[in-house]
TILUMVEX-233643 format. One line per 3 residues: number of its first residue (from 0); their letters; for each residue x, y, z of C-alpha. Coordinates in steps of 0.02 Angstrom, whole numbers. Example, Ala and Ser with C-alpha at 12.3 -4.5 7.8 and 13.67 -1.06 7.14 Angstrom:
2
0> as> 615 -225 390; 684 -53 357
This chain:
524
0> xxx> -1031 -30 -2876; -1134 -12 -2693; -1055 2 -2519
3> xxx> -1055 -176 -2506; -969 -225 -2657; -831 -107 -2629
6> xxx> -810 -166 -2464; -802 -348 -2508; -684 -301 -2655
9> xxx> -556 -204 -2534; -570 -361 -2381; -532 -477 -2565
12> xxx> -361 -384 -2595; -326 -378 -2392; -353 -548 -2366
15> xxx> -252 -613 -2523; -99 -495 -2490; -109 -544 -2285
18> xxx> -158 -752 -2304; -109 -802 -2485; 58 -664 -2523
21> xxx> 116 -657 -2349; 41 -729 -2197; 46 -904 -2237
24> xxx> 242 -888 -2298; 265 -807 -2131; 182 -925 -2033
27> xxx> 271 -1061 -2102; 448 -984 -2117; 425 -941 -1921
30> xxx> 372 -1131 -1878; 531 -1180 -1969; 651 -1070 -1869
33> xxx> 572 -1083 -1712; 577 -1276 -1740; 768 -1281 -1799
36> xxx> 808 -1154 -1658; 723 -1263 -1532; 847 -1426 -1603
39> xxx> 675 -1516 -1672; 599 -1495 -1481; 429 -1579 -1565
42> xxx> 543 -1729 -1607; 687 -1751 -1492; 586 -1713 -1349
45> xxx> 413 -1828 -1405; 420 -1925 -1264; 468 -1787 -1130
48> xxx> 308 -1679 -1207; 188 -1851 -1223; 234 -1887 -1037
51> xxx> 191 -1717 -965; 8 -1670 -1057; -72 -1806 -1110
54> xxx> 57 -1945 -1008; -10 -1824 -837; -200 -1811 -865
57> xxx> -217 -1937 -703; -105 -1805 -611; -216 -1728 -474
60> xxx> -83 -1583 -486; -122 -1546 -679; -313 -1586 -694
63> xxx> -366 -1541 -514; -442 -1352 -476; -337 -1250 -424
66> xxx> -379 -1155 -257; -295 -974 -326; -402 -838 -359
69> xxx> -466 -816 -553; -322 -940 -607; -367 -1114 -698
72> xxx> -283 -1282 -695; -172 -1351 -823; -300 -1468 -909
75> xxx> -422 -1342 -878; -342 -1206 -1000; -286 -1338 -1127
78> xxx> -461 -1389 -1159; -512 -1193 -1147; -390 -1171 -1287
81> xxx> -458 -1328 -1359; -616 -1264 -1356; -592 -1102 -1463
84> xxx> -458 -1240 -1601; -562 -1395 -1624; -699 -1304 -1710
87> xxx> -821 -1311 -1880; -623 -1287 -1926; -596 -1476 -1903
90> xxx> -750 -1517 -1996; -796 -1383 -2121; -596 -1326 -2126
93> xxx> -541 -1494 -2213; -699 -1534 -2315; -651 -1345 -2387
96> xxx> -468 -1392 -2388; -507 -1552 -2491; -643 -1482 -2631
99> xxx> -517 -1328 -2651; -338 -1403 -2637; -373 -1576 -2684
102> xxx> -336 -1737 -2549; -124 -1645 -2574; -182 -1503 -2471
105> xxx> -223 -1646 -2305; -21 -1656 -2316; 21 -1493 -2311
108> xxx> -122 -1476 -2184; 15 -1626 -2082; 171 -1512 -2153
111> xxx> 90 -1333 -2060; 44 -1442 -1901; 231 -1501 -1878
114> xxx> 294 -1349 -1876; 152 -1248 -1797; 191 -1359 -1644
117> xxx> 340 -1247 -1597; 261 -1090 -1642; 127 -1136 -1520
120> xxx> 250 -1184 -1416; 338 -1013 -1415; 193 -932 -1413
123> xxx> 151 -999 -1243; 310 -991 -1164; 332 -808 -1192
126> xxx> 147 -802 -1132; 170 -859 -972; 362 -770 -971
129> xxx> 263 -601 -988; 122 -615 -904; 66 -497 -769
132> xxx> -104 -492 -630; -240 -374 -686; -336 -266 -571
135> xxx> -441 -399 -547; -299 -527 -481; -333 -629 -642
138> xxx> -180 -700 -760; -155 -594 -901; -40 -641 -1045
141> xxx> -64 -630 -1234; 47 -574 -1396; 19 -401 -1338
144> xxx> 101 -413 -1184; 234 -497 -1257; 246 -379 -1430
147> xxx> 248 -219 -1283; 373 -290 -1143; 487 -408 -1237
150> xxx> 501 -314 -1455; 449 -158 -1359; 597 -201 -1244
153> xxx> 740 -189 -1359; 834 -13 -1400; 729 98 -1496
156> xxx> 585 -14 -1530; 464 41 -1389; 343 130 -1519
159> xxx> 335 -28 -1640; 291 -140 -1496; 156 -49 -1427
162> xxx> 79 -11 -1591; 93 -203 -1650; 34 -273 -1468
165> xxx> -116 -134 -1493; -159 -176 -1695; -142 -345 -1625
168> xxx> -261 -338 -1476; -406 -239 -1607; -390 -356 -1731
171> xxx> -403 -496 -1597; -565 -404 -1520; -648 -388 -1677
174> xxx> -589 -560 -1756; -689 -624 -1608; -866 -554 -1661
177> xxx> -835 -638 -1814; -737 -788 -1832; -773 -838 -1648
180> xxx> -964 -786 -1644; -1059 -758 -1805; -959 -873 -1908
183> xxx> -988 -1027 -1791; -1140 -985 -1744; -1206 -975 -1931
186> xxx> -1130 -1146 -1955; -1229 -1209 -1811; -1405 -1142 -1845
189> xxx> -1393 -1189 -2037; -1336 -1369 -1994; -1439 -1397 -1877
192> xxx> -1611 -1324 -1940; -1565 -1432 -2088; -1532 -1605 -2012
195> xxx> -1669 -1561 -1870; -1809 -1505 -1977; -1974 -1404 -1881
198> xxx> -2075 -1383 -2041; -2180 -1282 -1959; -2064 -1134 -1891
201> xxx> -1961 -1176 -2078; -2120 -1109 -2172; -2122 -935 -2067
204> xxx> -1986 -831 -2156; -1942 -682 -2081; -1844 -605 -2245
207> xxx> -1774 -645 -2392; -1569 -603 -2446; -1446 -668 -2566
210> xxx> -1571 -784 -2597; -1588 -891 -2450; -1734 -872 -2337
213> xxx> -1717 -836 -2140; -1849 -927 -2040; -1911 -934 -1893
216> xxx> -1841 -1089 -1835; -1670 -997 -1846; -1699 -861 -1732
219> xxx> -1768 -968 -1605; -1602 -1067 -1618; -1528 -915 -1594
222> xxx> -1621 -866 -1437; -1573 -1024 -1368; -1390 -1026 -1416
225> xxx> -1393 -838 -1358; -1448 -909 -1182; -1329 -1038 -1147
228> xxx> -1178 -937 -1226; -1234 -803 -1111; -1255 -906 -949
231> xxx> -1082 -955 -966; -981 -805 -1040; -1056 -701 -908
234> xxx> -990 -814 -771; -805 -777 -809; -648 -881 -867
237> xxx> -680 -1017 -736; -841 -1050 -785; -796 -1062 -965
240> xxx> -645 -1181 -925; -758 -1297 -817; -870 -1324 -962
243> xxx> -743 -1338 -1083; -649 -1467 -969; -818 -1567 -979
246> xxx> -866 -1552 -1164; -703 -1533 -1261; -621 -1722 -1211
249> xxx> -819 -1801 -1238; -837 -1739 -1397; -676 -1762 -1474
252> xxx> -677 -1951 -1410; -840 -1956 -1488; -795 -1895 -1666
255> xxx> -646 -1997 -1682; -727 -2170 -1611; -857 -2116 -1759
258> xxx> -729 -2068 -1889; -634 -2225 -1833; -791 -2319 -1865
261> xxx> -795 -2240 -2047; -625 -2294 -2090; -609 -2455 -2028
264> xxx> -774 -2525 -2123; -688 -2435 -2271; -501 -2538 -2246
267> xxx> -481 -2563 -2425; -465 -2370 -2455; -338 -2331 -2316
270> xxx> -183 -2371 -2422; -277 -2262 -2592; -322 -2107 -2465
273> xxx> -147 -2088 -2419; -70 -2146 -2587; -185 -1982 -2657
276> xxx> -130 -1858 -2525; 53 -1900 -2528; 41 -1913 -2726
279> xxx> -67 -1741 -2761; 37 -1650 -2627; 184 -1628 -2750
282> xxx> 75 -1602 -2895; 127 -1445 -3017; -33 -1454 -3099
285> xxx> -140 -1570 -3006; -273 -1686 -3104; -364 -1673 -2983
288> xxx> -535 -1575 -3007; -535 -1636 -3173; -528 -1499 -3300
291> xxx> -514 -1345 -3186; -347 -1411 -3130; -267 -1360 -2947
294> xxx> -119 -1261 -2955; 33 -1327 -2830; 29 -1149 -2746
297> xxx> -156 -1151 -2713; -125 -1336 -2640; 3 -1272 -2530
300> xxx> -108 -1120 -2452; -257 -1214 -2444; -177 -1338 -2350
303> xxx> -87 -1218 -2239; -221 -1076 -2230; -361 -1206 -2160
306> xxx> -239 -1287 -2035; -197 -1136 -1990; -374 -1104 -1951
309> xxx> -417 -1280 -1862; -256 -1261 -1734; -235 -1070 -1741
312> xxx> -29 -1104 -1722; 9 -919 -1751; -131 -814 -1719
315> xxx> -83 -806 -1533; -248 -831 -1484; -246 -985 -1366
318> xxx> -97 -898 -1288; -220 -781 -1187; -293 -937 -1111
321> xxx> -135 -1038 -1086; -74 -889 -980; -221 -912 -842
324> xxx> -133 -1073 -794; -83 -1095 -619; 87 -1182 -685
327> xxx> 263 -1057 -632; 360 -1140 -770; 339 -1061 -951
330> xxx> 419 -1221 -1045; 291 -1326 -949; 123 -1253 -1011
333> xxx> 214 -1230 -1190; 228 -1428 -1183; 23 -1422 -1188
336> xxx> 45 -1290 -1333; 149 -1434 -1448; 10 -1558 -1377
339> xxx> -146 -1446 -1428; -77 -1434 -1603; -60 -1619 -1614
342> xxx> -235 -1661 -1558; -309 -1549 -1657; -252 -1569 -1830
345> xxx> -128 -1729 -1835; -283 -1820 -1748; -459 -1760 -1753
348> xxx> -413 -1668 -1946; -338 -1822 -1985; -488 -1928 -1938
351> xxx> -607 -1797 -2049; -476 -1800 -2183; -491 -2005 -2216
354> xxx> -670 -1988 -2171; -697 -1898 -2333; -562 -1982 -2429
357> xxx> -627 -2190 -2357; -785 -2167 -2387; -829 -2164 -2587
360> xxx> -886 -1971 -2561; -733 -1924 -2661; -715 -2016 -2836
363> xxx> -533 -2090 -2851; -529 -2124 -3032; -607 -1953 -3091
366> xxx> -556 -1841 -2952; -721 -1766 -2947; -808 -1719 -2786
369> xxx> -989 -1729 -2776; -1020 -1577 -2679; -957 -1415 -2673
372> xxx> -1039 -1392 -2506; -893 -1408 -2352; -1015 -1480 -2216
375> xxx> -1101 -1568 -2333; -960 -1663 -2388; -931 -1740 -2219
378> xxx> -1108 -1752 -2172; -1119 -1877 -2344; -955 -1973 -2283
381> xxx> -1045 -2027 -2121; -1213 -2046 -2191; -1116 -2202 -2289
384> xxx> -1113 -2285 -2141; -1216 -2227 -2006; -1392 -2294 -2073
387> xxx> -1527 -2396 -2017; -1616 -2482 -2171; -1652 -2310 -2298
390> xxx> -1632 -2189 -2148; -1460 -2108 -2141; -1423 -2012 -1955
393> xxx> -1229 -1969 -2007; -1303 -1783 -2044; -1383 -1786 -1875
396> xxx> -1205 -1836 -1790; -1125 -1707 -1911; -1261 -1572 -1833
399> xxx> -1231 -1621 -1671; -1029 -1627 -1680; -1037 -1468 -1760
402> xxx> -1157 -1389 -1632; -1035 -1460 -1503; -882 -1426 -1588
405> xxx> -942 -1223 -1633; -1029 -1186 -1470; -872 -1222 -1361
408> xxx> -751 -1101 -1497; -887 -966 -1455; -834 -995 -1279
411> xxx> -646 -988 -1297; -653 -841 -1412; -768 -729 -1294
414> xxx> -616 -742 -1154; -499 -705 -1312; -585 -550 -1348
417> xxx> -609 -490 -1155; -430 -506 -1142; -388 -415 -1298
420> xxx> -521 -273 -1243; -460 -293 -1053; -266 -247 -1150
423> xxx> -348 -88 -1244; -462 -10 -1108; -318 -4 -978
426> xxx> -372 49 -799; -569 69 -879; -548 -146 -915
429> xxx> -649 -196 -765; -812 -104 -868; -760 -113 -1030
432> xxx> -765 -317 -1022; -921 -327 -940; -977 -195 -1083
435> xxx> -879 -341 -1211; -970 -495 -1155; -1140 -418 -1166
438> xxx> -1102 -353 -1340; -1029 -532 -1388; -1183 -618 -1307
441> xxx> -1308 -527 -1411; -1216 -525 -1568; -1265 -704 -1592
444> xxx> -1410 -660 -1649; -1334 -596 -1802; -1242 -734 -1839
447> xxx> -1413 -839 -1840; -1487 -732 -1963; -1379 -663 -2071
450> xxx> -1361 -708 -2253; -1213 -627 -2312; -1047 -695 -2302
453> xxx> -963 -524 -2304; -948 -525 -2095; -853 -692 -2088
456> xxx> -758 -634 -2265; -687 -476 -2149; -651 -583 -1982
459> xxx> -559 -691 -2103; -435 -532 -2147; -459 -489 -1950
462> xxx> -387 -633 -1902; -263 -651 -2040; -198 -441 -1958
465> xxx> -184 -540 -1779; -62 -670 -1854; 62 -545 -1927
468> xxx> 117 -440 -1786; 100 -583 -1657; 233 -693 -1801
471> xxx> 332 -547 -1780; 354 -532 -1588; 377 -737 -1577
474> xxx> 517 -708 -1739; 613 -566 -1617; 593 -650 -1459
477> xxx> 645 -807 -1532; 821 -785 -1426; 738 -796 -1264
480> xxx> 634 -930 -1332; 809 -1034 -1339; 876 -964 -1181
483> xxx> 712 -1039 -1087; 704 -1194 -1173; 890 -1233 -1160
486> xxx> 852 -1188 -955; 720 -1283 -955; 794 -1438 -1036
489> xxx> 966 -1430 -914; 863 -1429 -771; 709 -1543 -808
492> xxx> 789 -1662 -925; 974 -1667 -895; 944 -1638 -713
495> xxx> 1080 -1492 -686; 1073 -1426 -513; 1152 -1283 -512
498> xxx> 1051 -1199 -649; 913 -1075 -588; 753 -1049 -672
501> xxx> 709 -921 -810; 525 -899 -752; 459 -719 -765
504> xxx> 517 -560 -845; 465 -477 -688; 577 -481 -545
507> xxx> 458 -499 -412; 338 -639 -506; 522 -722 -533
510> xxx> 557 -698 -363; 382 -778 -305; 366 -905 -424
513> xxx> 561 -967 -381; 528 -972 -208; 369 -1074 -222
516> xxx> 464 -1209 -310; 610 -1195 -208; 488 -1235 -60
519> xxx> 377 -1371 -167; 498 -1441 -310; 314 -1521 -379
522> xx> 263 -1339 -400; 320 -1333 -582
């Protein structure tokens, strides 16, 4: 057996033991508690949440720019965070989730989402609770911060919060080469030199692996995506969030007027896509796949693992962006956290999910699916509809959402991984995340010519190692998590007075932050 074999074979048994045996059990069990701890927040609060993210996006306060140095706006980090969720993960994700799990694994896709609202929702509260200025005056905040000051807080567990908040901020920085560069940026370049076709930079191959050819036409996609990623990457978190704030709310309008547009011409088969996913989620031994059979279990993880992977509830990922926010109030930016899980898989998954399942791509009566290929599957569903005569352009809108969709994750993830690297290189941060965005810039390259799927097979495991620890400072902070909701809710909902704010675990940012609202109540 060669290097690579051996390696793949070791990142096999990693990946099983930290998604399939433990990870995904984790991720749920902590959405569970966090949700019963929180009284059913997503629920009892839905219209307190609804009226404050997506109720306030005509609030100059919450979309306008803010004027403080290297901080964002509200709106501004939600569709940062946005950026780096609604990804291929929305497309590919529940194509994959489908032709693995069956249309069963869509509900437990819904079943993850419900209770990853509150994880997210944690997550970002103790974010913003434990954040701190760099040397560069810029927000920092993350799982690490929050594994080292608040686990690494209690008696006698100093040493296991620093070494989770540091396994978590490696995994985090590597994850982001892979998952958040290559991986997307592989996705792009093959969908796209295959619904745009330039025959004539097609027929130059450059090599030859695992039997697919790399052309020409992909590296100059490359180049090009190499360029733009780098033009705004190098220009810092603002620049990121002002292009996410433009492209992220376009696009997603976009793919769910065309999804919409899918299901409605295919009524009849509203009422039978549901009827399967409800029906096939409780399977033991699902039909479904015909003679190969889907066990309940690999329903279950599928279902979980990709909506895991489309919302990235639990990673602690978005957190680092969600703490840039100029808002004082920890509950209030952990509202956007409950609404960023919504949007991205209860809508725009949902939306892919009865693409697939309205539109005659997926046989009913046999359970067979006619393709085994994830972007394929989805390209197909819209091609149903989207046709002029014999022409079909769904693939090209599929190319272009998933160029869209892709490019703005490799934005999100590149601050991810400078704020992971910014956590490991200490007082050396200033150079080491210039050194960091260079590196990520020109690793795209790779990803548009690579052939093996080993690198996004080991960013899978990377990103599986971030989940862990991070589940495991949101499980043990999950006390102050109550203490700042229940503050939050006496003084914002029931309108107690004489209640102060829990707002930083650092008496001076307390102090600052308190005062600012005490002199502008509109503050938080």
């Amino acid at each position: 057996m060669g290097f690579w074999e051996t390696l793949a074979s070791i990142n096999d048994k990693v990946n099983t033991f930290v998604w399939t045996q433990t990870g995904v059990w984790l991720l749920i069990a902590t959405g569970i508690v966090m949700t019963c701890l929180t009284k059913f927040f997503q629920i009892t609060h839905i219209g307190h949440w609804m009226k404050k993210t997506i109720g306030s996006l005509f609030d100059k306060k919450v979309i306008s720019h803010t004027g403080e140095k290297a901080t964002i706006s509200q709106f501004q980090a939600l569709c940062t965070a946005l950026a780096a969720t609604v990804g291929v993960g929305n497309i590919a994700g529940v194509s994959a989730a489908i032709i693995t799990g069956g249309p069963g694994a869509v509900f437990w896709m819904w079943f993850a989402a419900f209770f990853g609202m509150m994880t997210n929702y944690s997550e970002n509260i103790l974010g913003i609770y434990f954040r701190r200025k760099n040397l560069e005056g810029e927000w920092s905040g993350g799982a690490m911060y929050y594994l080292q000051d608040g686990l690494g807080g209690y008696k006698g567990f100093k040493f296991i919060g620093k070494a989770l908040a540091v396994i978590f901020a490696v995994c985090a920085a590597l994850a982001s080469f892979g998952i958040g560069n290559m991986g997307q940026v592989n996705k792009i370049v093959l969908n796209f030199t295959s619904a745009f076709e330039w025959r004539r930079m097609n027929d130059v191959i450059l090599y030859s692996a695992d039997g697919n050819d790399v052309t020409l036409y992909m590296l100059i996609v490359g180049v090009a995506l190499m360029f733009l990623v780098g033009i705004v990457v190098i220009g810092g978190l603002q620049r990121i969030a002002s292009v996410a704030e433009k492209i992220v709310p376009f696009m997603v309008v976009i793919f769910i007027l065309g999804s919409i547009t899918i299901i409605i011409v295919n009524y009849q088969n509203i009422l039978p896509a549901f009827k399967a996913i409800f029906s096939m989620a409780f399977t033991k031994q699902a039909a479904w796949g015909g003679a190969t059979g889907v066990a309940f279990k690999t329903i279950i993880t599928q279902g979980c693992k990709r909506g895991v992977f489309s919302n990235e509830a639990g990673l602690g990922s978005s957190v680092m962006v969600h703490s840039n926010s100029n808002v004082k109030e920890p509950v209030k930016q952990g509202l956007w956290g409950i609404f960023e899980v919504f949007a991205d898989t209860i809508i725009v998954c949902s939306m892919t999910a009865l693409v697939i399942l309205t539109s005659g791509v997926v046989d009913y009566k046999t359970g067979m699916v006619e393709t085994t290929n994830d972007a394929t599957l989805v390209a197909d569903a819209f091609d149903t509809i989207f046709r002029v005569g014999n022409f079909a352009f769904g693939r090209y809108f599929v190319a272009v959402a998933i160029l869209a969709f892709a490019f703005t994750t490799i934005l999100g993830w590149s601050h991810y991984g400078s704020k992971a690297v910014e956590y490991l290189a200490g007082k050396h941060a200033p150079v080491a995340t210039k050194i960091y965005k260079v590196l990520f810039v020109l690793v795209i390259i790779c990803g548009a010519i690579m052939t093996s799927s080993i690198a996004w097979d080991i960013s899978d495991t990377f990103n599986g190692l971030m989940m862990i620890p991070n589940l495991i400072g949101v499980l043990a902070m999950s006390p102050l998590v109550m203490k700042l909701t229940k503050n939050y809710v006496d003084r914002k909902i029931k309108g107690k007075k004489d209640v102060d704010p829990m707002l930083s675990y650092d008496p001076s940012i307390q102090a600052e932050n308190a005062k600012a609202i005490a002199e502008n109540p509109s503050e938080d």
